[in-house]
LOKOL-220914 format. One record per residue (C-alpha): x, y negated, z. Coordinates in steps of 0.5 Angstrom, whole numbers, padded with zeros to 4 digits, always signed. Layout:
BEGIN
XYZ;...
! end
This chain:
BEGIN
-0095-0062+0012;-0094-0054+0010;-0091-0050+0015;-0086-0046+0013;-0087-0038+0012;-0084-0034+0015;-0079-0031+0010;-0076-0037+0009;-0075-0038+0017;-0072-0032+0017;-0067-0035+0011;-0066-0040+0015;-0063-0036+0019;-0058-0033+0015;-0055-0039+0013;-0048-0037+0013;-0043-0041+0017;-0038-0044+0013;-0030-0041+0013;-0024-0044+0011;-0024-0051+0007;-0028-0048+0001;-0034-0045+0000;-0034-0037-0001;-0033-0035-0008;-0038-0029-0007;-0043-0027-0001;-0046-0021-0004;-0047-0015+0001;-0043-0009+0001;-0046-0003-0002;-0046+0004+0000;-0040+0006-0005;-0036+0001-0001;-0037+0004+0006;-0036+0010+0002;-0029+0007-0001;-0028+0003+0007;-0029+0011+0010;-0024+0014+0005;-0019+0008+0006;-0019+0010+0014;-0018+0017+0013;-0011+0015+0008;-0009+0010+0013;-0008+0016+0019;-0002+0019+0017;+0002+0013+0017;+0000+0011+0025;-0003+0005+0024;-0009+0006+0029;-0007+0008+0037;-0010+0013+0041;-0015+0011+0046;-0010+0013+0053;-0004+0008+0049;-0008+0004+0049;-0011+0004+0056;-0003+0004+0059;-0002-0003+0055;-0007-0005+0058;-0006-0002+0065;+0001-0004+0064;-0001-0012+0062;-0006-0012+0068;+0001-0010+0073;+0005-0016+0070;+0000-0021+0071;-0001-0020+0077;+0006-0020+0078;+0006-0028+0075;+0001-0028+0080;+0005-0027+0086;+0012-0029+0084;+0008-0037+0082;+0006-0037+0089;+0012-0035+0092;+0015-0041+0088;+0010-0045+0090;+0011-0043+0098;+0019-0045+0097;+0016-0053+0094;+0012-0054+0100;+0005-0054+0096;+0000-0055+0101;-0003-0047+0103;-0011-0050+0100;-0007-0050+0092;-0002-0045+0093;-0009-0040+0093;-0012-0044+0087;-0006-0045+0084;-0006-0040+0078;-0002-0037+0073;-0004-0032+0067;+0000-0027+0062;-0004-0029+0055;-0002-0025+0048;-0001-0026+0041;+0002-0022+0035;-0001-0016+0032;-0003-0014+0040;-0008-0020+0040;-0009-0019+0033;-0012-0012+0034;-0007-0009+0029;-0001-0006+0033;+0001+0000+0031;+0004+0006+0035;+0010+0004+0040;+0009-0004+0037;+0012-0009+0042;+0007-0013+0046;+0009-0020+0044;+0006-0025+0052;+0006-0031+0054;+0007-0033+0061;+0003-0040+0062;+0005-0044+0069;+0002-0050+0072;+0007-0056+0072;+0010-0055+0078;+0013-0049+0076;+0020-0051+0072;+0023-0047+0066;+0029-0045+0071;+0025-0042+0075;+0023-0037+0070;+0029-0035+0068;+0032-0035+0075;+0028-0032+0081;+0023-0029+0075;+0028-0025+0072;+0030-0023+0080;+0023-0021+0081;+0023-0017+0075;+0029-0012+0077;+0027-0011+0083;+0021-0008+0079;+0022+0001+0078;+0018+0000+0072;+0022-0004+0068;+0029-0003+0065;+0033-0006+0059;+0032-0013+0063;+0035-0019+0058;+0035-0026+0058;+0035-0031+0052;+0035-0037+0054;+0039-0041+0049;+0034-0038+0043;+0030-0043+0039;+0024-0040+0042;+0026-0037+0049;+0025-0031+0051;+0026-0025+0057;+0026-0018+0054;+0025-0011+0057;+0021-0005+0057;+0016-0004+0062;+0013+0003+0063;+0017+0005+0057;+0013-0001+0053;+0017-0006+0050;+0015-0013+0052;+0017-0020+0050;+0015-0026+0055;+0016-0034+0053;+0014-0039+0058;+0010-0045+0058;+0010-0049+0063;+0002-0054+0062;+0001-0061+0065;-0003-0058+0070;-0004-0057+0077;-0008-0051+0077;-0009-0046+0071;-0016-0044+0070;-0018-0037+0069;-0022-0038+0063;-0016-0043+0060;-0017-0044+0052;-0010-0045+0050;-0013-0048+0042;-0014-0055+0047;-0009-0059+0043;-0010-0064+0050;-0005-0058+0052;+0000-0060+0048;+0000-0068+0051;+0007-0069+0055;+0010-0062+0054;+0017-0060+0053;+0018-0059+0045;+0021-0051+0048;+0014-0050+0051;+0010-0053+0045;+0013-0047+0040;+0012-0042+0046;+0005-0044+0046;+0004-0044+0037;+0004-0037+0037;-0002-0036+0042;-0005-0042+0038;-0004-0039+0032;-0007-0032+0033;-0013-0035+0037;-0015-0040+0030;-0014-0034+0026;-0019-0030+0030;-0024-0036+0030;-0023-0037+0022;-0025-0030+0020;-0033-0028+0019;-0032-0021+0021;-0026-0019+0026;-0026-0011+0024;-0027-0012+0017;-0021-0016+0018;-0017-0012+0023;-0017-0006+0018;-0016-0010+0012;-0010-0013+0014;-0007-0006+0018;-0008-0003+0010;-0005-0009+0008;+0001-0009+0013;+0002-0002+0012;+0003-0003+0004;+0008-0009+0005;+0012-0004+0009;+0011+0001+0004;+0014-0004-0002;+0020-0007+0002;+0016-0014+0002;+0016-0015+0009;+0021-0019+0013;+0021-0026+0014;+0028-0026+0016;+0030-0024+0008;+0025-0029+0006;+0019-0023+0005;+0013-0026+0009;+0013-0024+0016;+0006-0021+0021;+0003-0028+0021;+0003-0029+0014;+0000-0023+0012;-0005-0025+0018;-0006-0031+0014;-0007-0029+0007;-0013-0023+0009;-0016-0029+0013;-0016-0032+0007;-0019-0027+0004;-0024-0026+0008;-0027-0032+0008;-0027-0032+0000;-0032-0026+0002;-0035-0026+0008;-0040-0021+0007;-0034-0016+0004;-0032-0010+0008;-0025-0007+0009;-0024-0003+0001;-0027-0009-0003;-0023-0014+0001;-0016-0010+0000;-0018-0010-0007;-0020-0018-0007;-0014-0019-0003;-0009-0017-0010;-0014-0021-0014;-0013-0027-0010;-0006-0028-0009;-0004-0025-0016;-0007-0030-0020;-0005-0036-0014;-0002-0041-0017;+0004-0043-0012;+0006-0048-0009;-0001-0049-0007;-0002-0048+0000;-0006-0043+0003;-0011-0046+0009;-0015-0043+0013;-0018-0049+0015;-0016-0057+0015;-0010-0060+0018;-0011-0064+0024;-0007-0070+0027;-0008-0071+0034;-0003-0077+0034;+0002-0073+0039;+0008-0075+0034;+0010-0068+0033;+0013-0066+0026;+0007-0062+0021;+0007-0059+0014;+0005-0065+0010;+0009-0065+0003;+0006-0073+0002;+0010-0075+0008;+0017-0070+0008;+0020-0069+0002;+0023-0063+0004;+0017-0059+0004;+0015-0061-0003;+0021-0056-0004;+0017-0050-0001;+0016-0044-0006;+0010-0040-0003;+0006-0044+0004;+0001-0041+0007;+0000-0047+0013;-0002-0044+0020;-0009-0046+0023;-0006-0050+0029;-0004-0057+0031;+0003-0057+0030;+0001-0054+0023;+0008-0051+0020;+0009-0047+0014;+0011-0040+0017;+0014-0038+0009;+0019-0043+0010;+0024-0038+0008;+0022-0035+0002;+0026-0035-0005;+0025-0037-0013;+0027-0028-0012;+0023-0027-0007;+0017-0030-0009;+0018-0027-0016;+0018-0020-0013;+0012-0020-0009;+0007-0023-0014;+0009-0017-0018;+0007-0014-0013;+0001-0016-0013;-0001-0016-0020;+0001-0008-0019;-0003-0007-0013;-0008-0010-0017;-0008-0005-0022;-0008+0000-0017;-0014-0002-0013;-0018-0003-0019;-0016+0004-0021;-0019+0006-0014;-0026+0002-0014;-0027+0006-0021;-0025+0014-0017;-0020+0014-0021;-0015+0014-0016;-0014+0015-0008;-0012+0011-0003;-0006+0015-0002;-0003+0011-0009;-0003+0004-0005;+0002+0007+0000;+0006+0010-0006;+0014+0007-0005;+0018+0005-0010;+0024+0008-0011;+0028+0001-0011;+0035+0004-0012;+0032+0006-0019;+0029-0001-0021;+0035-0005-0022;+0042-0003-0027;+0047-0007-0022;+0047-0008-0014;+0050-0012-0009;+0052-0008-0003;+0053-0012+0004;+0056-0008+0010;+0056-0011+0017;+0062-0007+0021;+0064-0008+0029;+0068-0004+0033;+0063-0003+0038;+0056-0001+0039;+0054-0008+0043;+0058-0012+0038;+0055-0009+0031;+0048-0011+0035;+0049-0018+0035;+0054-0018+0029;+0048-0015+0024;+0043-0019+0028;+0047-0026+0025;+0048-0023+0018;+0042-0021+0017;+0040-0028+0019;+0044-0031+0014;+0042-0026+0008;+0037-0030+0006;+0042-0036+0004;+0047-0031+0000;+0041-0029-0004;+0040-0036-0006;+0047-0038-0008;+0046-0033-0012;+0039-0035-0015;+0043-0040-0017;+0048-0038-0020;+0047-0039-0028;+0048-0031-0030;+0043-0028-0025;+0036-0029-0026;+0033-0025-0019;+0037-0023-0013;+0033-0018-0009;+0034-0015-0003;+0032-0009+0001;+0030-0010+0007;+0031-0004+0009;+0039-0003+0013;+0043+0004+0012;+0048+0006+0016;+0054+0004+0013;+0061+0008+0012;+0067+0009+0016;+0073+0006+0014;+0077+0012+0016;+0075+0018+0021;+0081+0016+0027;+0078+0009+0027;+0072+0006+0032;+0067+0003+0028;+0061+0002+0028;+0057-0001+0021;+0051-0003+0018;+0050-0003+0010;+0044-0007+0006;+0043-0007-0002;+0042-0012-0007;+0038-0011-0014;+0041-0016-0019;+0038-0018-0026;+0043-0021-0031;+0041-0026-0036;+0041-0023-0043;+0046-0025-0046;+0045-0030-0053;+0051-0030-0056;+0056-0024-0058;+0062-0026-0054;+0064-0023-0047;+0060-0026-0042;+0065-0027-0035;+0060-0027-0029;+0065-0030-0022;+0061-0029-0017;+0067-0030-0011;+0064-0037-0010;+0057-0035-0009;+0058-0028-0003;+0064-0033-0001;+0059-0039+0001;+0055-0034+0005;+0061-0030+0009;+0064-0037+0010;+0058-0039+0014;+0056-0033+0017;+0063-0033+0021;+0062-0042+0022;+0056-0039+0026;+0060-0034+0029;+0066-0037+0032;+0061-0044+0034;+0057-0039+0037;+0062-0036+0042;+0060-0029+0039;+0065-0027+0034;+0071-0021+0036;+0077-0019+0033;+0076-0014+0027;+0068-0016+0026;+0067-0015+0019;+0063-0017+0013;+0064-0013+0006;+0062-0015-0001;+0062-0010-0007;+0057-0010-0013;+0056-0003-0015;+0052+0001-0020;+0045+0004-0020;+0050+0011-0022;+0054+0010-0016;+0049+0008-0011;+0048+0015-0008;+0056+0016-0006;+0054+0010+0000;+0047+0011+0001;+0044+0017+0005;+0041+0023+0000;+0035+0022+0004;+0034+0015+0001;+0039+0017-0006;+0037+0023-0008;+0043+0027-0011;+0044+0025-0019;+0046+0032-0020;+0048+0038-0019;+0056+0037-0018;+0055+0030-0016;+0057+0028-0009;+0053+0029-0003;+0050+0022+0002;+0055+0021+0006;+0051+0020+0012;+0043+0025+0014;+0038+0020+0017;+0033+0023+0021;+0025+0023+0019;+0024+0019+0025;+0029+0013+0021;+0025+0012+0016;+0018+0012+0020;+0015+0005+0017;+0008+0005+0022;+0013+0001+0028;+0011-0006+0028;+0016-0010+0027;+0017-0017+0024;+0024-0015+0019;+0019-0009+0016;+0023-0003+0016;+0027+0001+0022;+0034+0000+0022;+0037+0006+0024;+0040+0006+0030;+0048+0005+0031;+0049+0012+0035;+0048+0015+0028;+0053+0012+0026;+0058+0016+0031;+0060+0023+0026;+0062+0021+0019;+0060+0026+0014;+0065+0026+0009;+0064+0027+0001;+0063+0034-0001;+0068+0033-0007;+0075+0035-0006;+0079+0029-0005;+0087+0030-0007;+0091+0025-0001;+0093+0019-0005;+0102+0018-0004;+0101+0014+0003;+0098+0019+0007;+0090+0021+0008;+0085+0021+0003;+0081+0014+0002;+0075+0012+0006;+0067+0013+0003;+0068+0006+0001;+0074+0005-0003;+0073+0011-0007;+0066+0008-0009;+0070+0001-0010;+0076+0005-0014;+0071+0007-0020;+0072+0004-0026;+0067-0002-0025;+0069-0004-0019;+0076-0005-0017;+0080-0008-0011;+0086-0011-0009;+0087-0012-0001;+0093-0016+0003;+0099-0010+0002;+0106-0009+0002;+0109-0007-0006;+0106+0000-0007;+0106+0004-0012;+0099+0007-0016;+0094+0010-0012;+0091+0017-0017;+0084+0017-0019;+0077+0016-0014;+0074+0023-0013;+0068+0021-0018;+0074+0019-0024;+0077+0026-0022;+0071+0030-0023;+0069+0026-0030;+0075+0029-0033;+0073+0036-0030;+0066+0037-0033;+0066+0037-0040;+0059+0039-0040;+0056+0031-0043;+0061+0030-0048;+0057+0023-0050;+0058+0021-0042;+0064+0022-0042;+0066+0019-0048;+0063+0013-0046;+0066+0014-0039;+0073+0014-0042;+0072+0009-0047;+0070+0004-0043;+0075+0005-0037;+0081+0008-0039;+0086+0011-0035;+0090+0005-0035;+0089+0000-0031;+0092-0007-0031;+0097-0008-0026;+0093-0014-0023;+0086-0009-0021;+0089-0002-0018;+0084+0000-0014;+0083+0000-0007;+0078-0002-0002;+0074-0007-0003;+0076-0013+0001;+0074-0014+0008;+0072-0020+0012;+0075-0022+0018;+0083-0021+0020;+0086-0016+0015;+0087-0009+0018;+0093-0005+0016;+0091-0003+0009;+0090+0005+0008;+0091+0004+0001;+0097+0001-0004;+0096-0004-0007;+0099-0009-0012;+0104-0016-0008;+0099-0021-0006;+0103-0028-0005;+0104-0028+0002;+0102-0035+0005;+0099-0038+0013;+0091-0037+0011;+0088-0043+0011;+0080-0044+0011;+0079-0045+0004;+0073-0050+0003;+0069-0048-0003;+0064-0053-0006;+0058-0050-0004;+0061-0050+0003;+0063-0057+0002;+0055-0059+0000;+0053-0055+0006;+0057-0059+0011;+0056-0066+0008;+0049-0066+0006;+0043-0067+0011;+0036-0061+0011;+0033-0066+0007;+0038-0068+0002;+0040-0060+0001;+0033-0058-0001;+0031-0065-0006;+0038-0062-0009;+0038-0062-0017;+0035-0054-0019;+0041-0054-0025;+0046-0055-0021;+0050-0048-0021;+0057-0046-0017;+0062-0046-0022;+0063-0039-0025;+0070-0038-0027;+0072-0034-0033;+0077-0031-0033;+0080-0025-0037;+0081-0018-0034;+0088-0018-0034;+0088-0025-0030;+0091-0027-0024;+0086-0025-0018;+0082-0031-0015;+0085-0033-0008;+0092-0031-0010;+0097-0036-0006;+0091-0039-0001;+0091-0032+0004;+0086-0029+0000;+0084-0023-0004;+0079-0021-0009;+0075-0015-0012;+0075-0016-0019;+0070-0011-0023;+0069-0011-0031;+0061-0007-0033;+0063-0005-0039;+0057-0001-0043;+0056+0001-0050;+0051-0006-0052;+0047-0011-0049;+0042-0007-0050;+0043-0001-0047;+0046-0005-0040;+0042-0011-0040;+0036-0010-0042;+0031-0010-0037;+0027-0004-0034;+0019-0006-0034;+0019-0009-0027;+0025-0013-0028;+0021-0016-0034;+0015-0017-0031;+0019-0021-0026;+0023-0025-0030;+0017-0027-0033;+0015-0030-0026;+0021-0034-0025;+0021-0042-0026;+0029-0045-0024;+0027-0048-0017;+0031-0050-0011;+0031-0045-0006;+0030-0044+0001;+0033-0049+0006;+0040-0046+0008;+0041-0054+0013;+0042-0049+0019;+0050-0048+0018;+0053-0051+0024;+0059-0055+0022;+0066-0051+0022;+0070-0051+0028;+0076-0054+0028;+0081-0049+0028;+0078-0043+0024;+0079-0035+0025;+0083-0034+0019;+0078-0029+0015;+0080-0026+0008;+0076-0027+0002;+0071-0023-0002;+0070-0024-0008;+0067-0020-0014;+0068-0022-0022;+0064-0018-0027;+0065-0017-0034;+0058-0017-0038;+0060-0014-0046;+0055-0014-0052;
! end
C-alpha cells in the first residue's frame, strides 16, 4: 500500500470542521484587500464606541471578581444557617457566570453586565431574594438596589461600582457547584423549577453560539459592525418587534458558518447578501434541534400550530430551542428586509472602493420617509410613574402595530424605536411624558370616490389593553395617561426636538424641546436599541417661538393641542358647551405669509376657515380619567363611562394563543365610514374622539409612495401578525378611561 505524501497529510490536516446544518457556501481565504478593507472597517467603527478601553474593561473584571466572591460567602453563610456539615460547607461552591454582549465580547462602553447567580440545591430562590439582596445593601459599592421577583425572568438589578449589573438566579440539582461547571449540559436541566430553566437559557444560548462560530474575532467585529448598524437604522428593539442583541448574534453566527474562512469586511458584506434574499418564514439554525425528552415545550412548527404563524424565526442553539423573533410583525419584518437589500447595496459599493465604511452607519431620516404618522405619547404625574407607565406601553406597541397592519387601508405601520420627550399639557401642571412615532403607508386608492380610513377600533384595541394590564397589575395611578394623534410629516417638527426635526423653514415653528448630545448616543448597549432620554429633561417645557394669541377661556393652548388643532387633525374632548376656540398657531401664520401663493392656496382650499360644529378643535383626546379641559369644545352627551368592548378586545379575551395566531389573515376591524360632518364615534357611551380629514390636491401627490415605501410595499404578504395572547383578562370593575379614536379622510 502507497503511502500518503505529505502534502496530502497536510491536507488532511486542513479538513474544516464542519459548522451549522449545512455545508459552508465558500472556504475561499481572505486576500490582503479584505484585511485591507477589515482594518478600515475598524478604524469607522471608533467613533461610534463600540470597542472599550482596556482599564474599563479591567474594572468589570475587577468588579465581577468582587461579586462572586461575595456569592461565595453569602452561600456559606446560608449553608451554615441549614446545618450543613462543615466538610460541604468548604466544598460546597457557587459561582457568577455571564451572558449577553458581555460574554459575547461585543459590550460597548457603559453597557450593563447581564449574570447568572448559579447555587447548589440547598439553596432556595427565597433565599436569594431575602438575605442576598440584605448582603447586597450592606455593600458601599453598590447603589440603586431593586428586586423583580414577580418578572418572567427574575431578576435583581443595581449598579455596583458605577456599573450597572443584573443578576438571574438558578438553583441546580446539585449538592456541590464544580469550578469548571459547563452550564451547555442538558442533565442541568433535569428536575428544575421552570424560572430556574429560563435563567439558565441565556448562559446556554451565549455559550452555543461561541462554540458555533469558526472564528471568534472574525464574528466578534462582524456583529459589533452589524449591531451598530441596526442601531443607526432603527431596527433594533426586540420589545417593538425589530430583533433584539440575541438575534443579531444569530444571524452573524450563521453567516460565519456559511464563510468560515471570511474576515470581518466580507462577512458584513455576505451578511446583507445572505438575509436579503432569505426566504422567510424558514428558520435560521445554527445547529440541529435536540430533544432531551425533558418535556419542556420548544419551536417545532410540525407540533404547535402557533409557531406555524411565525413571521422571521431564527432558533436559538440550545435545549429548550425557542424562537427568540416571536415578536416581529408582517410591518416589521418588511422594513428590515428593505433594509438589507440597501445595505446590500452599499457594502457592494465599499468592497468596489467606491464608498467608506462610514456610509453603512449613515441614518435615515425616518421622519422624512412617510406622508402620514401616528404619534403615541405615554404621560404620568411623576418620575417614578412615568418609568413603569412607559415600560408597559412601550411593551404594548407592538400589538397596536398589529391592529393596525390589519387594517384594510394600511399596508405598513412602522414604528421608530427611538422615544422623545413628549410635550406638557400645560406649564402649571406636573407631568411627565414620553412620545413615540409611527410611519404609516395607505393603500393606493383604486376607485375615484373618497376613501373614509376609521381607525378608532384599531388605537382603542391597544389602549383598552395597556390599561387591563395596568389595573391587573396594581400599577395604575390616577392621571396616567395614553395619547393618540395622526400627524403629517409637515407637521412633525412642531412635537419633535429641532435636534431630530430640523426647522421646515425659516418663520416655521422651533422643536418644543433641545436634547442634549448625549441623548442620542447610539453605542449604549441596550436591547430596545436607541436611549431614551431621561424624564428629568422633561422638567422645563420650552414654548413654541410663534406667537400664541390666549383663546376665549384663559391661557394659550398646549404644544399638543395646537399640533391637534390644524386643519387635518381636529379634536373634541368631554367639556361643558363653549364657544369656537380661534385658530392654531400654525392656521394663523399661513394666513399671514403670502410668500408660497400655491401652498397657501392648497391650504385654504383643503381646510377652509369654517369648520363643522361636530370638529372644532381641541386637544386630542386623552387616555385615563379626563382632566378639566383647557380648551372649549363642542357638548358631549354626558352619561356614566362604561367600559366599551370592541370587537378586537372581545377576540383578545375569548380566544385562546393558539386560536389568535391561527386566525383568518383576512379578517380586518371594521372601518367606519362616515361623513366629515358625522356625529363622532363614542358619543353617548363616555367617550370622545378625534376625527381628521387628509385632504390633498390628488391621490398621487398625498398617496404615492416614496421610493422606500414602494420597495416595502412590495415585501409585504397579508399574514397574521405577532401573538398578542398575553392580555390579561379585564378586571371586574374597570377605570373608566376616555376613548381615543382617529378617522381620516383619504381623497383622489
Amino acid at each position: 500500500m502507497a503511502l500518503p505524501t505529505a502534502n496530502q497529510v497536510a491536507l488532511g490536516r486542513e479538513t474544516p470542521k464542519h459548522y451549522g446544518i449545512t455545508s459552508p457556501i465558500s472556504l475561499v481565504q481572505a486576500k490582503e484587500a479584505d484585511l485591507v478593507l477589515t482594518h478600515r472597517l475598524t478604524e469607522a467603527l471608533k467613533p461610534y464606541g463600540v470597542f472599550e478601553e482596556e482599564l474599563e474593561l479591567q474594572r468589570r473584571i475587577h468588579v465581577l471578581g468582587k461579586l462572586n466572591t461575595l456569592v461565595k460567602e453569602w452561600i456559606r453563610d446560608v449553608s451554615e444557617t441549614k446545618n450543613l456539615p462543615a466538610s460541604v460547607i468548604e466544598s460546597v461552591g457557587g459561582k457568577i457566570f455571564t451572558f449577553g454582549s458581555y460574554r459575547l465580547g461585543v459590550h460597548t462602553k457603559g453597557a450593563d453586565i447581564d449574570a447568572l447567580f448559579v447555587a447548589p440545591r440547598h439553596v432556595e430562590r427565597t433565599d436569594f431574594f431575602s438575605s442576598f439582596l440584605d448582603k447586597l445593601k450592606e455593600q458601599e459599592e453598590v447603589k440603586d438596589l431593586r428586586a423583580v421577583e414577580e418578572a418572567f425572568v427574575p431578576v435583581i438589578k443595581l449598579s455596583f461600582d458605577s456599573i450597572e449589573i443584573d443578576i438571574l438566579f438558578a438553583r441546580l440539582a446539585l449538592q456541590t457547584i464544580p469550578k469548571n461547571l459547563d452550564l451547555r449540559d442538558d442533565g442541568l436541566l433535569k428536575n428544575l423549577d421552570i424560572r430556574c430553566i429560563r435563567s439558565l437559557n441565556g448562559c446556554r444560548v451565549t455559550d452555543e453560539i461561541l462554540h458555533l462560530v469558526p472564528n471568534i474575532e472574525n464574528f466578534r467585529l462582524t456583529l459589533r459592525t452589524i449591531k451598530l448598524w441596526a442601531k443607526r437604522h432603527n431596527i433594533y428593539s426586540n420589545i417593538l418587534g425589530f430583533l433584539g442583541g440575541v438575534s443579531w448574534a444569530m444571524l452573524v453566527a450563521r453567516t460565519c458558518q456559511l464563510y468560515p474562512n471570511a474576515v470581518a469586511s466580507t462577512l458584513v458584506h455576505k451578511f446583507f447578501l445572505v438575509f436579503s434574499k432569505w426566504e422567510w418564514p424558514n428558520p435560521v439554525l445554527l445547529k440541529q434541534p435536540e430533544d432531551c425528552n425533558l418535556n419542556l415545550p420548544v419551536w417545532d412548527p410540525r407540533v404547535t400550530p402557533s409557531d406555524r404563524y411565525h413571521l422571521m424565526p431564527i432558533i436559538t442553539p440550545a435545549y429548550p430551542q425557542q424562537n427568540s423573533t416571536y415578536n416581529v410583525s408582517v410591518s416589521t419584518r418588511a422594513v428590515m428586509v428593505d433594509e438589507f437589500k440597501q445595505g446590500l447595496s452599499i457594502t457592494d459599493e465599499i468592497l468596489q472602493n467606491k464608498a467608506e465604511w462610514s456610509k453603512l452607519f449613515e441614518a435615515p431620516n425616518f421622519f422624512q420617509k412617510y406622508k402620514h404618522y401616528i404619534v403615541l405619547l405615554a404621560s404620568a404625574p411623576t418620575e417614578k410613574q412615568h418609568l413603569e407607565w412607559v415600560g408597559l406601553v412601550e411593551s404594548k406597541i407592538r400589538i397596536l402595530v398589529g391592529n393596525l397592519e390589519k387594517n384594510e387601508f394600511i399596508t405598513l405601520a412602522h414604528v421608530n424605536p427611538q422615544s422623545f420627550p413628549g410635550p406638557k399639557e400645560s406649564r402649571e401642571k406636573e407631568e411627565v411624558s414620553t412620545m413615540w412615532v409611527i410611519g404609516v403607508i395607505f393603500k393606493k386608492m383604486e376607485t375615484s370616490e373618497n376613501l373614509n380610513v376609521d381607525l378608532t377600533i384599531d388605537i382603542q384595541s391597544f389602549t383598552d389593553t395597556v390599561y387591563r394590564q395596568a389595573i391587573s397589575s396594581k400599577m395604575f395611578e390616577a392621571d396616567m395617561k395614553i395619547q393618540a394623534m395622526h400627524v403629517k410629516k409637515r407637521q412633525l417638527h412642531q412635537l419633535l426636538p429641532s435636534l431630530v426635526m430640523p426647522k421646515r423653514r425659516k418663520h416655521s415653528t422651533e422643536g418644543l424641546r433641545q436634547m442634549n448630545d448625549s441623548s442620542l448616543d447610539l453605542s449604549l448597549d441596550s436591547d430596545n436599541s436607541m436611549s431614551v432620554p431621561s424624564p428629568t429633561a422633561l422638567s422645563a417645557a420650552v414654548p413654541t417661538s410663534t406667537p400664541v394669541k390666549s383663546g376665549p377661556l384663559g391661557p394659550p393652548p398646549s404644544p399638543i393641542a395646537a399640533a391637534a388643532s390644524q386643519p387635518e387633525i381636529q379634536a373634541s374632548t368631554m367639556s361643558p358647551p363653549a364657544v369656537k376656540r380661534p385658530g392654531s398657531p400654525m392656521q394663523e401664520e399661513r394666513k399671514r405669509l403670502k410668500s408660497d401663493s400655491e401652498e397657501s392656496a392648497t391650504e385654504r382650499q383643503t381646510s377652509g376657515d369654517p369648520v363643522p360644529s361636530s370638529q372644532t378643535t381641541s386637544p386630542p383626546p386623552t387616555m385615563g380619567p379626563p382632566a378639566a379641559p383647557q380648551t372649549p369644545s363642542p357638548p358631549a352627551t354626558m352619561c356614566p363611562p362604561v367600559a366599551h368592548k370592541t370587537p378586537n378586545q372581545e377576540v383578545l379575551e375569548e380566544k385562546s394563543p393558539k386560536e389568535h395566531q391561527m386566525e383568518d389573515p383576512s379578517i380586518v376591524p371594521e372601518a367606519k365610514t362616515e361623513d366629515s360632518g358625522a356625529a363622532s364615534v363614542g358619543e353617548g357611551e363616555g367617550g370622545t374622539s378625534v376625527e381628521a380629514e387628509v385632504n390633498e390636491d390628488s391621490i398621487s401627490e398625498e398617496m404615492a409612495a416614496s421610493e422606500g415605501e414602494v420597495k416595502m410595499e412590495a415585501n409585504i404578504t397579508r399574514m397574521v401578525s405577532t401573538d398578542l395572547s398575553d392580555v390579561p383578562l379585564l378586571p371586574a370593575n374597570p377605570i373608566p378611561v376616555v376613548k381615543n379614536s382617529i378617522k381620516l379622510r383619504l381623497s383622489r
